[in-house]
Structure formats: C-alpha cells, structure tokens
N, C-alpha and C positions, 0 to 999 in steps of 0.2 A: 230739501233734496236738490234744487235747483238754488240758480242765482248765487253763485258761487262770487267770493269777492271778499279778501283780507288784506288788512293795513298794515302795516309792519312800520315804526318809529324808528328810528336809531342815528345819534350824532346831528340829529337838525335834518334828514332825509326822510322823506315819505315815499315810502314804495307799496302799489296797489299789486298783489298778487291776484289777476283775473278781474273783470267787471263783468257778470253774466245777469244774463235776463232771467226771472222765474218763469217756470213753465207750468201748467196747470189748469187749476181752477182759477173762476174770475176772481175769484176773494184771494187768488194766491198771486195772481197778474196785474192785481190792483198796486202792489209794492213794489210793481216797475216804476210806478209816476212817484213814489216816495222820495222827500231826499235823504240822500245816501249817508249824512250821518257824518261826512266829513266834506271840508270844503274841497271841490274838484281841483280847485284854481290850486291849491296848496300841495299837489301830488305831483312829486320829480317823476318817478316813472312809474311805469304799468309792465308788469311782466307777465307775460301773455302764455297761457302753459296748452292750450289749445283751442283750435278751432272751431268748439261746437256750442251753440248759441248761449248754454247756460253758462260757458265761461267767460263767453266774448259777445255780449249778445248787447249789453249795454255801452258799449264803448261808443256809441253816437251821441249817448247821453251826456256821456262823462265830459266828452268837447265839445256840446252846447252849452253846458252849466260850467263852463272855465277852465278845463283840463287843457295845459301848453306844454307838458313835460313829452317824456321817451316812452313810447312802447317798444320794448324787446322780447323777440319770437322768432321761431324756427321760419327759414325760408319758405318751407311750403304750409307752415301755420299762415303768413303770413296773405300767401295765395288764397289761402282755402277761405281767412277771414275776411278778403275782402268780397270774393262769392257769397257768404253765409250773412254779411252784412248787409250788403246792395240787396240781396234776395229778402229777407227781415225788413228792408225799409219798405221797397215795396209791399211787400205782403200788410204792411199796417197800413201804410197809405190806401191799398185798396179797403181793409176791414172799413176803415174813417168814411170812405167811398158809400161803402153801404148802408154803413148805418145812417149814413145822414140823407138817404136816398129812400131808407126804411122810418126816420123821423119825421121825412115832409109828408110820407103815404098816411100817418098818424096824426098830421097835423100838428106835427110838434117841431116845427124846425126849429127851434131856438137851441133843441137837444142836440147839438154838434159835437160826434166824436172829434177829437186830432188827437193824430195819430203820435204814441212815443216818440219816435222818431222820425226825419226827410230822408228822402236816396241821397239829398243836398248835406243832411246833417251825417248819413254815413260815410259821405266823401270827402268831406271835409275831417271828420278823424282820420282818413286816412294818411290824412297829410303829418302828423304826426307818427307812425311807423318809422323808425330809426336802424340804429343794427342790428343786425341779423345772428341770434347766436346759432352756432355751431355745436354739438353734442360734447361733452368734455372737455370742452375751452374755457377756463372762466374770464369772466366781463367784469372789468372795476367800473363801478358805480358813483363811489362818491369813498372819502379816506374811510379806511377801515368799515369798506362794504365791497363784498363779492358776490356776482353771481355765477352758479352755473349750473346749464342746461342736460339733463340726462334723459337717452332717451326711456320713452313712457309705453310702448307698444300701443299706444288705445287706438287713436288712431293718423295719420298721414301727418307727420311734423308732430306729434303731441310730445312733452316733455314734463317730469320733475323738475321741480327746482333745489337746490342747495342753496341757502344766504350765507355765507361768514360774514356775520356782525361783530366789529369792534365798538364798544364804547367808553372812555377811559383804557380804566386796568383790564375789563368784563369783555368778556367773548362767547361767544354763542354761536352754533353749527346747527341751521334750522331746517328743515328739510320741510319742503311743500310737494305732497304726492300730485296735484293735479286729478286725474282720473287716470289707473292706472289699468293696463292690457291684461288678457288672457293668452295667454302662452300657448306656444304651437300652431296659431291659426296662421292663415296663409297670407301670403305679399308681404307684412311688415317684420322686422325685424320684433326679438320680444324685447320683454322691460330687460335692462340694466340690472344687476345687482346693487340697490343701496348703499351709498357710503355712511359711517357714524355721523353720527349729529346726538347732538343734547336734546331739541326740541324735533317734533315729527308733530309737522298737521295733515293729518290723509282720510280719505274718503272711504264711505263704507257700503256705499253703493248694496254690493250684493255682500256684507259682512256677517250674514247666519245663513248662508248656503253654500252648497257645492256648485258647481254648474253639471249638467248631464255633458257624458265624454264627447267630443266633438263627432267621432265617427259615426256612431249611430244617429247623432242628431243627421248627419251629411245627410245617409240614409233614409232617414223616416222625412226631411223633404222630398226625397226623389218619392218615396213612396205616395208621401202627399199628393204629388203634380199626379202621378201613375191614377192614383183614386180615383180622382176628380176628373180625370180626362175619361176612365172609364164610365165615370156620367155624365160626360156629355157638359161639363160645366167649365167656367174659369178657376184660375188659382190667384186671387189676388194677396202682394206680399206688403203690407204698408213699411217701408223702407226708411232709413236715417241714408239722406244722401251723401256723408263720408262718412265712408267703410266699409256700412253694413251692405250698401246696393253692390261696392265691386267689390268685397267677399263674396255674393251673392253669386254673382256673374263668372267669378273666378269656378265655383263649386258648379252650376249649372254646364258649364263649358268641359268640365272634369266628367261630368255624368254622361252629357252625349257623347264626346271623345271613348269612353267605357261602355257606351252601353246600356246606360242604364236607367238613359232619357231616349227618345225618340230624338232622330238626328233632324229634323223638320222642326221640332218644337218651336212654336211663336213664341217669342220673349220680348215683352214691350219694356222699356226702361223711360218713363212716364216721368222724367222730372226736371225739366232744364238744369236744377242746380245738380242732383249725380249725375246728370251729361258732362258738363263743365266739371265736377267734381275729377269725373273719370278722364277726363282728358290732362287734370290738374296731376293726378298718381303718375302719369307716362312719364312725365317731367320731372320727376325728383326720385330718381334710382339710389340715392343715397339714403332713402329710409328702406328700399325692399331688403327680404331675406335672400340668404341662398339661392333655392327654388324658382323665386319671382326673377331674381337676377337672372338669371342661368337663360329663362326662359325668353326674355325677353333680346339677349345674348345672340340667342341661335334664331331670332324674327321671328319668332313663334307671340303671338299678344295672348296674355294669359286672360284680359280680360273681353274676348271677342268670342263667339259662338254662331253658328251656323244661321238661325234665327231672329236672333236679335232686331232688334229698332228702336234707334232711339226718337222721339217723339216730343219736339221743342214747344213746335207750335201748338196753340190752343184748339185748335179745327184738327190737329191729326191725332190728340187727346180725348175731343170729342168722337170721334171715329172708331177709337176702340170699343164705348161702350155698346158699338152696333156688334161684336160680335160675340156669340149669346156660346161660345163654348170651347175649350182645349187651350185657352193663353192663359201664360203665365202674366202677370200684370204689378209689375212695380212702380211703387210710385211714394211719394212723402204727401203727409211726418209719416215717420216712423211709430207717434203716437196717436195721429188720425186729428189733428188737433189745429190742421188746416190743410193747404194744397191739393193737388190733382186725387189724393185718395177718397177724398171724401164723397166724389163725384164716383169713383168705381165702386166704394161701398154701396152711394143708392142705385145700382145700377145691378149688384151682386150680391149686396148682404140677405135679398128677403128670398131667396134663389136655392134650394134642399140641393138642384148638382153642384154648386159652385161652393170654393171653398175659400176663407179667411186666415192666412199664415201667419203667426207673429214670433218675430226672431229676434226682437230687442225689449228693454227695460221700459215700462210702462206705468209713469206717474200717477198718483192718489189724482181722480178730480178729472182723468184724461178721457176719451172715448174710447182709445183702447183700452184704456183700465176699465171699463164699464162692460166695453166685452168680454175680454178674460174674465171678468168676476162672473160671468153670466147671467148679465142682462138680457131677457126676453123680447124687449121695443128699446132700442137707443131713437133718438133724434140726431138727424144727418141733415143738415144744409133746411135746419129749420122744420125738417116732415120726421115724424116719426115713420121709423121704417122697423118690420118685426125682423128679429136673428134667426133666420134660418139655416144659413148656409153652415157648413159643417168647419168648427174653430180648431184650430189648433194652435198649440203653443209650445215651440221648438227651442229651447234655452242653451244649448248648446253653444249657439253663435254670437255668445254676447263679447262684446267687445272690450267689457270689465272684468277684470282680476273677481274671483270669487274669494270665500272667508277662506281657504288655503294657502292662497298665493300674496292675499291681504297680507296675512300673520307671517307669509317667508317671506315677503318683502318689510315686513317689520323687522323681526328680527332681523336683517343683514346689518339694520341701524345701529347694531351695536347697542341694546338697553338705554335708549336715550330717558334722560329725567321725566319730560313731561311729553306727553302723546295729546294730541288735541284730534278730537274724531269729529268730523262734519260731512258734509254733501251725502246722508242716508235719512231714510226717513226714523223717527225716534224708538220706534222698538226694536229694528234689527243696529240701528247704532248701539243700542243698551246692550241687546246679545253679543257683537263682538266686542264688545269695553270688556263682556264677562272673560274671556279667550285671551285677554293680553294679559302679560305677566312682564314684571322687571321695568316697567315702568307706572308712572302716575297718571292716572286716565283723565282726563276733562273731557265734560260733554259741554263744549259752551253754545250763549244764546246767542240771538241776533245781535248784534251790537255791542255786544259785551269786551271788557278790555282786560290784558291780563298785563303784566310785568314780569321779563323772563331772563 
C-alpha cells in the first residue's frame, strides 16, 4: 500500500519513479532499513510524482546509500518535500531519542535505536533537486527518453508521469499514475485527461469503491462539529497536513461564511508542518482552480476563518488540551501514527462528549485503522486508553480518485497492452483488476521485474 518506488531500465538509463517510505505496522516499517534492491549510486534520476511521505519519504536514504543523480518535480512538490522531509527526520530522530531514553530505564542501553534517517541526511538530498517540471512540457532525459509531467489533482504540485522510451527499433509510451485526485473538490485544479500509452502502472488506493458525494459529506461534518458542541465536548480531526487540513479549513470557513457553523467557532490547526504547509498553497496559484483563483483575486483568503489558530509551538499545543469543550482540533498524521494528535487523542478519545472525525484513507496496522475497525481500548503514547468518544467516518473528502474515476482515467489511455496495478492493499487490487477490460492485468510482487 505504501512505499511506493519503480525502476525503469532503458538504453544504459536508470530512472527511479518515487522512493517512498512504508507506513504502518512495525513489521511493515521494518523495510524502510532494507536495501532497496538496486544499487543507489547506479540511479540517473528520480522522478518525484509527489510530496507525501510514502512517495518521497525515502529520499534521504537513497543519498546516504550513494544516489548522485537528478531529482525532477513540480515546483511546489518540490516546497512541500522539503517540509515533509526535514519534518520526517526530525520526527525519527526524536522516536531514536526515546527509545534510547526508554532502553537505559530498562537497563538495556546497549538497545540503541538510529534513526532512518538525519535532518543532515535530509538536507543533504536536497542538494540533489534539479529542474523543475512544468505540467505538459516534456523533459529529455537521456536519447530516446522523455518525460513528462501531468497534472495529478491529489494534492499541491502532484503529477502523472508519461516515459517515451526508445530502445533500438522498440518504443514504449508508459504511463505512471502517481496517486491520482478526486474530482470537484476545492483549491486544486482536477486530474488531466490521460494520454495513450502502451504500458499503464496506477494505483488502486480506493479500486472497489465509490466515495460518498462530497456535499453531504461537507454536511454531515458541519453536523458533527453542531453535535458535539451541543455536548459540551471537542471535535478532534486527525489531519494529512497537505491538503487534507486546508481543504478542511477552505469548508469550515464556507460553513461559518453560511451559516452553518457558529461565527466564533475555535479552530486550532495544531501542526507546524500544515502551518507551513498552508503558507506553502498561497505561493503557487498555478495549481489552484477557478474558484480558489478567483478568490484569492478579489483578497478574499479562502483559507482563513474567523476563529482560527494556528499553534507552532509545543507550550501552545499543550494548551489546548486544558480546554475540556466546543474546539474543533486539527492536528497530524492523519493516521494517528505519530505527531500532536496523539496527545489530543489521550486527552479526548476516553471523553462520551467529545468526538473523533476521520476524513482520510487509513492503513492495515495504523491506530486509526484500529479505531475505525472498532476497537474498544487502543494504546496512545504507551497507556491504553478506552474508545469512548463518539467516531465518525466521513469519506467524502478523500483526496484519491475512487474505482470510477480510476477506470475513466484508465480508459482515456487508449487500451494500453499491459496495465501493472500497485499502491492498494491485495484484495481491493484483485477487485479492480476484475473491472478493467482491453487490457492485460499484472498484479506484481515486491521486486519483481518485467520486460516491456
């Protein structure tokens, strides 16, 4: 599902499509320290299809272990990976912190985490960042190799990629979905229509569902906050801080604007990196739609609201949890799987007024997957704490294409030969393999090699 990362060979060229980190379970985080299966040092470039950790999550690694080539990526891919990186080093550097802090209390100090990665070794990749593509320009690579960038709607700078591969007499038009958007939601532009291609490797994220229509999801949040304020309790939203927090903020700010939130509403945005995040979307009007444009046009900030705070420091984080009712409370992961949420969870999850909102995709092995499935007692920051607080789960607002939009953006590909399905977990991969037609389905394994 995670850890996204493909070789591509062609005329003496190695190009890494994504180096992402796995997310999950320990047994699934364990194959961050694995090696990767090809030598780093032998990788011309890396073409970087977006900014969220399971695609770009390893790139620190890949220029410790020898990578000297080109990374190419969207200008504000390129912003957002360097936020999503520096934020990831730290964040490991601290876990390494603890456990070796939680070793010596054991007597065991010889048990020393280190951490995947330094803030030194993510800054040091960065020094490898190259040009910058541009949405429907293609990039010569090396003879008879093209690329180029299309946009992806997921989220801020995301792209498709197209390869024209020459080799000899043989040519090949390969398509790399990246993670691609859900159509109609607000700020970004949507996905591109697909050019043909022979070869199609795409994700299947959410590949056996619909998504519920976006308006009623808008809805049944406002309704949520309304609930939950009528008990007297908080709304905490565990957030992805790009996209999902300023979608979040964009909708909340539409609600009280209407009506349909209390114009006072507390809104904490609880996460240095969608701070930065959100300051990073101001900057790059060239991916908004229409609407975002328009508004931003007339000085109107679509993502600003009456209430708001945003909340950097650690002491004004801690602060929140002193207030026992009526705030909205955003904060990352989005899968609860570290940062500031975890700390609002034990502060809110054992809580019958307070409520738990979940608006994004939630991994096999994660703590939000433990609550959605309806766990009774999860463990938070080590205590277990009992699930009281009243869960919801709002699917509306995902930021991935569902099995509709999958299969139309399949098809625009013109019936390519071979379709290669990845980044889903294996049964709902198996369900859309059933749904495509006109072409040859692979489901391939880890490491596995094909000739095309």
């Amino acid at each position: 599902m995670t850890g996204s990362c493909h070789l591509i060979e062609c005329g003496g060229c190695r190009i890494l499509v994504d180096c992402g980190l796995f997310q999950g379970s320990r047994a699934i985080e364990v194959e961050n320290q694995r090696p990767f299966g090809f030598r780093a040092a032998h990788i011309d470039y890396l073409l970087l299809t977006h900014a969220h950790l399971d695609h770009c999550g390893r790139l620190p690694l890949l220029s410790r272990r020898g990578f000297r080539g080109e990374i190419i990526t969207t200008a504000a891919s390129r912003e957002l990976a360097r936020l999503v990186l520096l934020d990831a080093a730290g964040l490991q550097e601290e876990e390494a912190r603890y456990q070796a802090r939680s070793s010596a209390r054991r007597g065991k100090a010889r048990e020393v985490m280190q951490p995947l990665y330094t803030t030194l070794d993510a800054l040091n990749c960065l020094d490898y960042f190259g040009r910058q593509a541009q949405y429907g320009v293609p990039i010569d690579l090396a003879p008879g190799i093209r690329v180029t960038f299309f946009d992806a709607g997921h989220i801020l700078g995301s792209a498709y990629l197209l390869l024209e591969l020459r080799e000899g007499a043989r040519r090949r038009r390969v398509l790399f979905s990246g993670d691609l958007g859900y159509s109609n939601r607000p700020i970004l532009r949507d996905t591109v229509p697909a050019p043909a291609a022979d070869v199609v490797v795409m994700e299947t994220t959410y590949g056996d569902r619909l998504h519920k229509p976006l308006g009623p999801s808008i809805q049944e949040l406002y309704q949520a906050i309304r609930d939950t304020q009528d008990r007297g309790g908080n709304v905490v939203i565990p957030s992805f801080a790009l996209e999902r927090a300023q979608e979040l903020l964009f909708y909340l700010r539409e609600g009280v604007e209407q009506g349909a939130l209390p114009h006072n509403l507390p809104v904490f945005l609880d996460s240095p990196m969608a701070i930065s995040a959100t300051e990073i979307f101001k900057r790059h009007p060239e991916c908004y739609d229409t609407e975002t444009a328009r508004l931003f046009e007339t000085g109107r900030d679509p993502l600003h609201l009456p209430g708001l705070r945003f909340t950097r420091e650690t002491s004004e984080s801690m602060a929140i949890n002193r207030i026992v009712g009526t705030a909205v409370i955003m904060a990352g992961s989005g899968m609860c799987t570290g940062g500031r949420i975890r700390h609002h969870l034990k502060h809110n999850l054992w809580r019958r007024e307070s409520s738990l909102v979940f608006v994004g995709f939630a991994a096999a092995g994660t703590l939000a997957r433990r609550i959605i499935d309806g766990a009774e007692v999860v463990k938070v920051l080590g205590e277990p704490i009992r699930v009281r607080a009243r869960i919801f789960t709002i699917g509306g607002f995902s930021a991935h294409a569902d099995q509709g939009e999958l299969l139309a953006w399949h098809r625009q590909s013109d019936h390519p030969e071979i379709t290669f399905l990845v980044h889903g977990e294996p049964d709902t991969t198996q369900r859309f393999a059933e749904r495509l037609q006109g072409s040859q389905v692979v489901l391939p394994q880890p490491r596995q090699t094909f000739e095309i």
